[in-house]
C-alpha positions in Angstrom: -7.3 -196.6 -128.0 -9.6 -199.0 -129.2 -13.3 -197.5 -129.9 -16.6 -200.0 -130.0 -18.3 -198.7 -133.2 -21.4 -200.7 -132.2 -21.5 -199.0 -128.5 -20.0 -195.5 -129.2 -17.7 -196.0 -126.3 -13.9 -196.5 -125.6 -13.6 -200.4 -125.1 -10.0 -200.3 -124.5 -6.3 -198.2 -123.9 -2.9 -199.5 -124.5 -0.9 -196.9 -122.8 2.7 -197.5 -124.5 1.6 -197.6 -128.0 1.2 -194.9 -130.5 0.5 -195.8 -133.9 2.5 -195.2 -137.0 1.4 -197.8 -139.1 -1.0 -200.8 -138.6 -3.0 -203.4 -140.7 -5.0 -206.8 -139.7 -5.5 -210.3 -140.0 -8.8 -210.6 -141.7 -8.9 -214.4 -140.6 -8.3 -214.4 -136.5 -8.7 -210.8 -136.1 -5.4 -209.9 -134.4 -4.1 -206.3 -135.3 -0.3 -205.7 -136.2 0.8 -202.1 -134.8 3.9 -200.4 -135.4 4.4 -198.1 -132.9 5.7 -194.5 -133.1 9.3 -194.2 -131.3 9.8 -198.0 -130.0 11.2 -200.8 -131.7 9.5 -204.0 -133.3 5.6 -204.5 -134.0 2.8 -205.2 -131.8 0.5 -208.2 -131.8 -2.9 -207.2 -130.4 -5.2 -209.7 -129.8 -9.3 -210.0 -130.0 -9.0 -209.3 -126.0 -7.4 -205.6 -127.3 -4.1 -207.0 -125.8 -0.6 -207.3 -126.8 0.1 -211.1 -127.6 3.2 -210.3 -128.6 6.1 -208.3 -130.3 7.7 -209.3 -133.3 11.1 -207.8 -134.2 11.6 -206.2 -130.9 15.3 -207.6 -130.6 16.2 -205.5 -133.8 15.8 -202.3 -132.0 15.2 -200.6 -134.5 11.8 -198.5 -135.6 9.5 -199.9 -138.3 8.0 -196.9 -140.6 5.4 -198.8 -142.2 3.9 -202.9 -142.4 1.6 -204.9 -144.4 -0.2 -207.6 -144.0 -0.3 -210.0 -147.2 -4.0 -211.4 -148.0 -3.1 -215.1 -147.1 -1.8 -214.4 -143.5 1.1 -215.7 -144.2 3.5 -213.1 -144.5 3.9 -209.7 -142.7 6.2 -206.9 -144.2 7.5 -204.8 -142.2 9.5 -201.5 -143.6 12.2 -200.3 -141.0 13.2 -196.4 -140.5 16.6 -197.5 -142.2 15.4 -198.7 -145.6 15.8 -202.1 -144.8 12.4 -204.7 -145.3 11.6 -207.6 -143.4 9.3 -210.5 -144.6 8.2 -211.7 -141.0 6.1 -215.2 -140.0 2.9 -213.1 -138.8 3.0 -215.9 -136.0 5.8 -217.0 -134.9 7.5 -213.5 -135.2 10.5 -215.7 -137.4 12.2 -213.8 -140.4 11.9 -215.7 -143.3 13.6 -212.8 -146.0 15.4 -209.4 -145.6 16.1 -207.2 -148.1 17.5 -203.0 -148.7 14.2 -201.4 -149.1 15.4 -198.9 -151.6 12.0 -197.7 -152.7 11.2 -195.6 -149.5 10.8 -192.4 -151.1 8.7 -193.4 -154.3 9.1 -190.6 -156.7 7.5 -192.2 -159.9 5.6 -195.4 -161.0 6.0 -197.3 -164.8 4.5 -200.5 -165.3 6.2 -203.3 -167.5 4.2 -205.8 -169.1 7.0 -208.0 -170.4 7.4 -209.9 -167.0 5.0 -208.3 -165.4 7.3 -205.7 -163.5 6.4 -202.5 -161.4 9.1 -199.7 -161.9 9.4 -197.4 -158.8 11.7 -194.6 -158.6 13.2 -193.8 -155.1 14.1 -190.4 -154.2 16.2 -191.4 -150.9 18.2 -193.9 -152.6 18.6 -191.9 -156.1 17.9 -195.9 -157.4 14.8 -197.6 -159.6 14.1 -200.5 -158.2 12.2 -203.4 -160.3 9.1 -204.9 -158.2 7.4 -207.9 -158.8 3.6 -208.8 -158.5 4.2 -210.1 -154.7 5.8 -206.6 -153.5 9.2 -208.3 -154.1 12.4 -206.0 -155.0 13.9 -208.4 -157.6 17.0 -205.2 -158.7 17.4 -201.5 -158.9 19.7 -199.2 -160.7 23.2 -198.4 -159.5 26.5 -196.2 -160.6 24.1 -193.1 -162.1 22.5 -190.1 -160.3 19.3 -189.2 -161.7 18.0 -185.8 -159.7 14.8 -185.6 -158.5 12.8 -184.3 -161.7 12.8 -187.6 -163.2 10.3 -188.7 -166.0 10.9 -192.2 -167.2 9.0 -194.2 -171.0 9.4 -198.0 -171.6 10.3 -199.5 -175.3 8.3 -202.3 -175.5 10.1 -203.4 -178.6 14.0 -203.4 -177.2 12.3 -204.1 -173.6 14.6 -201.0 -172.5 13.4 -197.9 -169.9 14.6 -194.9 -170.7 15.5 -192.2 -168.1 16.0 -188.5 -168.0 17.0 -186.8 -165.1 19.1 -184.1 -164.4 21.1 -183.3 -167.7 21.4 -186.6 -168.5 19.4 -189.7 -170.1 20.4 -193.4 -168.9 19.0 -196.7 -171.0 18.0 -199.4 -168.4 18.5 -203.1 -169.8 15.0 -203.9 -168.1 16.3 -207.9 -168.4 19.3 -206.9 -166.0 18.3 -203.7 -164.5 21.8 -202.5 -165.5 22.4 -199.4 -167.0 23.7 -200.0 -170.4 23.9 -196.3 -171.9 24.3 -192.4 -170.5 23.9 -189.6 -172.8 24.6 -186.1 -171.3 21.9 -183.4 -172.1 23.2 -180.1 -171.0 21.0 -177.6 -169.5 18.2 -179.9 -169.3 16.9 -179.7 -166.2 13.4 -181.5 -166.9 12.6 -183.4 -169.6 9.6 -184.0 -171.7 10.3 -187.5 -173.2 7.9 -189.2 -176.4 9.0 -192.9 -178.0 8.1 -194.0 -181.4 9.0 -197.6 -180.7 8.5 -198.3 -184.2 10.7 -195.8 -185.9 13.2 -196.6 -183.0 13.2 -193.2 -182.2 13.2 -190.8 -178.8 12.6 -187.7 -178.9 13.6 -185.2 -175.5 12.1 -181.7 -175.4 13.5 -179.2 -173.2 10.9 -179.1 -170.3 12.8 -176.7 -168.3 16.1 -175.5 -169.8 18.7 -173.8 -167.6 20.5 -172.1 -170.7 18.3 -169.0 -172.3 20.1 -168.9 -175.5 20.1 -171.6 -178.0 17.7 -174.3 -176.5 17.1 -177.0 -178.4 15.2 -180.6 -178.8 17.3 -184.3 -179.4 16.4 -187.2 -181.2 18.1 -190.3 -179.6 18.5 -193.6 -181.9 17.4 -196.1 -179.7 18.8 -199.2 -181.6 22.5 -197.6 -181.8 22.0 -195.5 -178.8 23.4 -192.3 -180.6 22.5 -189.1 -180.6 21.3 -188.4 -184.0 19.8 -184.8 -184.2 19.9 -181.6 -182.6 17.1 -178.6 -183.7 16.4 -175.2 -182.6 13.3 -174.5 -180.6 12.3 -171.4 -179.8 11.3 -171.7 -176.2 10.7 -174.4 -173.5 8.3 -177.1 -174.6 5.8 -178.6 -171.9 4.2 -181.1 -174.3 4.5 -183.1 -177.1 2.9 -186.3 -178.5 2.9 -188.2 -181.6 -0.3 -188.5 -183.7 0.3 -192.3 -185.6 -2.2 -191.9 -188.2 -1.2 -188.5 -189.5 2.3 -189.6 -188.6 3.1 -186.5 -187.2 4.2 -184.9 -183.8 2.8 -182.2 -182.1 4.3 -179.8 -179.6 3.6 -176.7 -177.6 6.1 -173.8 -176.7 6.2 -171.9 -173.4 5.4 -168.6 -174.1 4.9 -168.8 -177.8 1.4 -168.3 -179.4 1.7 -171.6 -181.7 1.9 -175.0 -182.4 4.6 -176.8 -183.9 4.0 -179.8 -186.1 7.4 -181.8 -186.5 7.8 -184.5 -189.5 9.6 -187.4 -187.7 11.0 -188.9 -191.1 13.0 -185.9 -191.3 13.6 -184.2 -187.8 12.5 -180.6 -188.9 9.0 -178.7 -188.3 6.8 -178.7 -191.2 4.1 -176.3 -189.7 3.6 -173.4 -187.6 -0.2 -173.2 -186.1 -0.8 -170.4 -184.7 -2.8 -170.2 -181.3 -2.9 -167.8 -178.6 0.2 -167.7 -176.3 1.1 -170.8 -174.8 1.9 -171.6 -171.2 3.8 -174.0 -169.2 0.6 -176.4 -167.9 -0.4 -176.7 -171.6 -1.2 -180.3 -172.7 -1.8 -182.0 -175.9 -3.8 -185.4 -176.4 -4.5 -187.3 -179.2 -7.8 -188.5 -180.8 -6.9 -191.6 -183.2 -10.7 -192.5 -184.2 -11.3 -188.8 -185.4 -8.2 -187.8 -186.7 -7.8 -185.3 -184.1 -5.2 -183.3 -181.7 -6.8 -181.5 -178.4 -5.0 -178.5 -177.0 -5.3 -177.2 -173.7 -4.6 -173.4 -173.9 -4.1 -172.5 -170.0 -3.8 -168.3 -170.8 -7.1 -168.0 -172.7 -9.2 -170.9 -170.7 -9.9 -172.9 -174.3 -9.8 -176.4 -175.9 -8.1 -176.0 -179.2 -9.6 -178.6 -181.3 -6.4 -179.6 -184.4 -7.3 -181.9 -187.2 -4.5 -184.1 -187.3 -4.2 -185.4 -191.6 -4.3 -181.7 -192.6 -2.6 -179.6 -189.6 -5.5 -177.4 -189.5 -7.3 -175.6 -186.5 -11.0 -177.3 -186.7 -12.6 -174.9 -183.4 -12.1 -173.9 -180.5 -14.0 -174.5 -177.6 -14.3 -171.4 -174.1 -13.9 -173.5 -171.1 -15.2 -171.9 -167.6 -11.5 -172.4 -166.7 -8.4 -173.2 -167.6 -7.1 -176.9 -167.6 -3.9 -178.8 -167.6 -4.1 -182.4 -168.5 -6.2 -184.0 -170.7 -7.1 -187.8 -171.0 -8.6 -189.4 -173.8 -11.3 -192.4 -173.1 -11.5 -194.0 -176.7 -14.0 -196.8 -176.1 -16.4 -193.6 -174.6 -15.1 -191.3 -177.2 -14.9 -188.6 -174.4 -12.2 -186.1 -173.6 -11.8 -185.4 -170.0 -10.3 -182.3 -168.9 -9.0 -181.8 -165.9 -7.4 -178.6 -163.4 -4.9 -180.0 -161.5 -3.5 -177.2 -160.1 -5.0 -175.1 -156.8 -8.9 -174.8 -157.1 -8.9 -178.3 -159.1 -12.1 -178.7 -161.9 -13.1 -181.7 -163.7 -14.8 -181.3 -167.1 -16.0 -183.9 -169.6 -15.7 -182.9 -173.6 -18.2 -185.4 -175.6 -16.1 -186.0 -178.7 -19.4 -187.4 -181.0 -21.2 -184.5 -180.1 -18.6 -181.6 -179.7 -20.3 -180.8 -176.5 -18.9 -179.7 -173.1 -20.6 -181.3 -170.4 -21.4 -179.9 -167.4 -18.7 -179.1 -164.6 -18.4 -182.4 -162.3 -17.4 -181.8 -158.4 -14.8 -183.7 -157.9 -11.7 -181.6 -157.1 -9.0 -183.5 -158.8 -5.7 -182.0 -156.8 -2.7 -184.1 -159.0 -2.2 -186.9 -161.3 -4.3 -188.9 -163.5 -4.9 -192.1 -164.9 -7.5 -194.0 -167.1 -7.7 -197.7 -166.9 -9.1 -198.4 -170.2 -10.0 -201.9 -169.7 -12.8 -201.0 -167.2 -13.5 -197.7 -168.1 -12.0 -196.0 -164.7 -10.3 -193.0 -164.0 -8.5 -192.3 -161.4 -7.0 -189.1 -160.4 -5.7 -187.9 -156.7 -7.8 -185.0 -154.9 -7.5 -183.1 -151.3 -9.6 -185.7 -149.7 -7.9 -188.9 -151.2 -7.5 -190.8 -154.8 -10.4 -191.5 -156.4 -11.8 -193.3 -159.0 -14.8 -192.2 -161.5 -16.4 -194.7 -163.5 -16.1 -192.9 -167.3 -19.5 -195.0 -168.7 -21.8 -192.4 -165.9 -19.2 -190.4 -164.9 -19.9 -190.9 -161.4 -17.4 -191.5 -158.4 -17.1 -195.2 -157.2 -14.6 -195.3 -154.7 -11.9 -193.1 -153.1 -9.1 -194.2 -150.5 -8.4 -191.5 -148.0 -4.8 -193.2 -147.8 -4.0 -192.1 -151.0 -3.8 -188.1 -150.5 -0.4 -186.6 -151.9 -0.4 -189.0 -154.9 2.1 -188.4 -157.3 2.4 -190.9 -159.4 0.0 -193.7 -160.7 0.8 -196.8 -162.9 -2.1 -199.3 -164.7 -1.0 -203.3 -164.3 -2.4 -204.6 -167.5 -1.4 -208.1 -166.5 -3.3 -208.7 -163.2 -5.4 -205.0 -163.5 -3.9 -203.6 -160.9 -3.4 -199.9 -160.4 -0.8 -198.8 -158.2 -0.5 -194.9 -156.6 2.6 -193.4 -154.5 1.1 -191.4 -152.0 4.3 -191.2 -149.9 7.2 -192.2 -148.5 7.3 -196.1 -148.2 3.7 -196.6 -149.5 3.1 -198.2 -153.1 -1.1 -198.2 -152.6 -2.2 -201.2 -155.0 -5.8 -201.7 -156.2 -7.6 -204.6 -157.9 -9.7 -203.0 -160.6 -12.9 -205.2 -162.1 -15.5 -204.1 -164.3 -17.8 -203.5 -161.3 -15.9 -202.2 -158.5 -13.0 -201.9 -157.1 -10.5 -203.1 -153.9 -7.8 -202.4 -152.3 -5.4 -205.0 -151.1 -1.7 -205.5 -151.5 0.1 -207.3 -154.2 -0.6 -210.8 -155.0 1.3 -213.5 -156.2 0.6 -214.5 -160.0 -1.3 -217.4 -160.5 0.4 -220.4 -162.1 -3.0 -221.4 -163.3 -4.1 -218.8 -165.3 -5.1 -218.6 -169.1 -2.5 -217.7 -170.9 -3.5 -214.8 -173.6 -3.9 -215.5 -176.9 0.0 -215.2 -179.0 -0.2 -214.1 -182.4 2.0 -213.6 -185.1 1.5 -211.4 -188.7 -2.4 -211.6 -188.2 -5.1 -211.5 -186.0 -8.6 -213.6 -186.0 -11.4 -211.4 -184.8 -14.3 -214.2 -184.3 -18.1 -213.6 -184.3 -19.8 -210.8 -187.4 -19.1 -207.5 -184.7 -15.7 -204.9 -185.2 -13.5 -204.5 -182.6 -10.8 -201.8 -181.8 -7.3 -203.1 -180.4 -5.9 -200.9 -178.0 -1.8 -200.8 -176.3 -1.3 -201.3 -172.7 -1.6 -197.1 -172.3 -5.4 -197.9 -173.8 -4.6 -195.9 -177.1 -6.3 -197.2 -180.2 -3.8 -198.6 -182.3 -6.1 -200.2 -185.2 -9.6 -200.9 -185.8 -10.4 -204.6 -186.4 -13.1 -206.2 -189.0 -14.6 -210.0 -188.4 -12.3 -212.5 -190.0 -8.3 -212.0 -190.7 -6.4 -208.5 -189.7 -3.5 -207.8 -190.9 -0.8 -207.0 -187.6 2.2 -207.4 -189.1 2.9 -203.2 -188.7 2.6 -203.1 -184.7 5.4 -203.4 -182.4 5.5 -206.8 -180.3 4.1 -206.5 -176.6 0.6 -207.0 -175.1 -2.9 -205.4 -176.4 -6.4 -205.9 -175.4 -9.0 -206.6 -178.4 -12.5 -204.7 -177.5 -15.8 -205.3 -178.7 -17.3 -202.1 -179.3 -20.8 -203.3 -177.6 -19.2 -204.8 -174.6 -17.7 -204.0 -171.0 -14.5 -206.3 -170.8 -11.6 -207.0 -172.7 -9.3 -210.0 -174.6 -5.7 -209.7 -174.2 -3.5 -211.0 -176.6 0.6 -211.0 -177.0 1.9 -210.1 -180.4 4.8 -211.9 -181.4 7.7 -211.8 -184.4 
């Protein structure tokens, strides 16, 4: 059916189609249609007729197409994981490819040649996507389960996977699996990296064994197993606070706080909180020296100082929260309910104030794009986007309901969302708006970023704060000569405390 918005009224009825997926040709205005139950894709011209099929001779059902920006190609996604780069025209195939990211599980972005990670359910695969939407490899030989969490070493250039009792080390150069490591009775994993101690460390998530569960420190430069401790109970969080040098993490069911010493493996401190649950988060807060704690049973932010291992306050929220995200530039905590009934709170860090309650029903997932001060989080009507400097709602895309999973492209500031099946959703964030469009191809002509090597030049008589792809803080930067030589290599973004955008530079040895 095609429906005149100008006139109200049904303008035209094409009787054998039923759409399953569709997009447009911004420049002539014909409309690609992949029908529900029939074989190829339909051309529908301004006249609301069908010019033409393309594909048809395959017969064979596409699930979902795209149009790319320039016209030029048309990607069509069949039923049978198999993708088709298609002349939008002249109907020719000019690629084919196995499609093995239908079913995106889980998104990771990789700044060292500018790769988009995207785990695949169906396939049991993680298949290595490049800026145009291309599949350039994927994993084979290792079954990873469907509870999959996945962390990049920027240093080695290695992804790290744990699945279901069992970790694998991806060669991200080759895409080949270059290590396993079995972790009984892990069924979910909780993984954190400290790239520059070459260290992983895997918390038991969800452990299938009630006696003797335990946490592993992996040695990512030998890829050996190099310690095994107790822990008393499941552990749903953990992160690593660099300036105390210490990590914190949470036990299901346990009314404390563990504080772990990395240089030896062992837990230095107990802090005791009230009991702990499994949708507890931790988040780190590098400019104050602090650690945030969600506590989910008592509906309270548990405010740690980080140097001393020391409960600061503790803040009543109106209810309880499970993820927390930590907007350094605006020095704000938000706080987030992600579960039924979803809340969105905002926690001014400079003033130890809650603000008030914001309507925005986050449903699942979040992620802050630090570079333009966006967050973007998936609700019941869509994923949406909230501009962190007024805390107000930009945008939202309707297509992007049952997000679970978002990634941040620092290279060309893209953020992509897997909503479902097929679909990798890819916006073009900018510091005043945002747009959705598919991948594009990367521009030969642009600047390259600044490389450095030991130190960094901060121009002008204003400090700065350097910040990791993630958008954590790593270092605070004076005018003049900084001193880098104790960050890992990889990209970072210099920011200008005053100022809305960002310089990237690439750190080198």
């Amino acid at each position: 059916m095609v429906f005149d918005c100008r006139g109200d009224s049904v303008r035209a009825v094409l009787d054998s189609i039923e759409p399953l997926s569709h997009d447009w040709d911004r420049g002539n205005g014909e409309v690609y249609i992949a029908p529900d139950g029939r074989a190829g894709v339909a051309v529908v011209d301004t006249n609301d007729r069908i010019d033409r099929w393309l594909l048809a001779e395959r017969g064979a059902a596409v699930a979902s197409i795209a149009l790319k920006q320039d016209a030029i190609t048309l990607y069509a996604a069949l039923s049978e994981d198999t993708l088709f780069l298609v002349d939008p025209q002249s109907g020719a195939v000019q690629n084919m490819m196995v499609a093995p990211y239908l079913g995106v599980g889980g998104l990771l972005h990789n700044p060292a040649g500018n790769v988009l990670y995207a785990f695949c359910y169906n396939k049991d695969v993680i298949a290595a996507i490049d800026s145009d939407g291309r599949v350039t490899g994927y994993t084979e030989g290792i079954l990873f389960g469907n509870d999959l969490s996945m962390v990049l070493n920027p240093v080695l250039n290695r992804l790290y996977v744990a699945g279901d009792s069992m970790l694998g080390v991806v060669d991200c150069n080759t895409m080949l699996v270059i290590h396993t490591e079995s972790l009984p009775h892990f069924e979910e994993t909780v993984m954190l990296l400290l790239p520059d101690r070459g260290k992983l460390y895997l918390f038991p998530q969800n452990f299938t064994d009630s006696l003797g569960i335990n946490f592993r420190v992996f040695d990512c430069w030998s890829n050996t197993m190099v310690a095994e401790r107790e822990v008393p109970d499941e552990v749903p969080h953990a992160v690593y606070h660099p300036g105390a040098g210490l990590i914190y993490f949470c036990c299901r069911d346990m009314p404390s706080i563990r504080v772990l010493d990395p240089t030896t493996d062992s837990v230095v401190r107990t802090l005791d909180v009230s009991g702990s649950h499994r949708r507890d988060r931790l988040e780190v807060d590098l400019d104050r020296g602090r650690v945030y704690y969600s506590a989910v049973r008592d509906d309270r932010l548990v405010i740690i100082d980080a140097l001393t291992s020391t409960v600061l306050d503790s803040v009543d929220l109106p209810r309880d929260v499970d993820t927390l995200v930590m907007n350094h530039p605006q020095d704000k905590l938000y706080l987030l309910r992600l579960a039924s009934s979803g809340r969105f709170y905002v926690y001014d860090c400079a003033a130890d104030s809650l603000l008030p309650e914001k309507e925005f029903d986050p449903n699942h997932v979040a992620l802050l794009n630090v570079r333009n001060d966006k967050l973007y989080f998936e609700s019941s009507l869509g994923l949406r986007a909230v501009d962190c400097r007024s805390d107000s709602m930009v945008a939202y895309w309707p297509e992007g309901q049952g997000t679970r999973s978002l990634a941040w492209n620092a290279i060309d500031n893209y953020v992509y969302a897997a909503p479902r099946g097929a679909e990798i959703l890819v916006i073009a964030d900018h510091p005043t708006g945002v747009l959705e469009l598919p991948p594009k191809s990367v521009d030969a002509h642009r600047p390259c970023p600044t490389l450095v090597r030991g130190s960094l030049a901060l121009r002008g008589s204003a400090p700065a704060m350097l910040l990791d792809v993630t958008g954590r803080k790593v270092m605070s930067l004076q005018p003049g000569e900084n001193d880098i030589r104790h960050l890992s290599p990889g990209v970072y973004f210099i920011r200008q405390e005053d100022a809305r955008g960002t310089t990237k530079v690439v750190i080198q040895r």
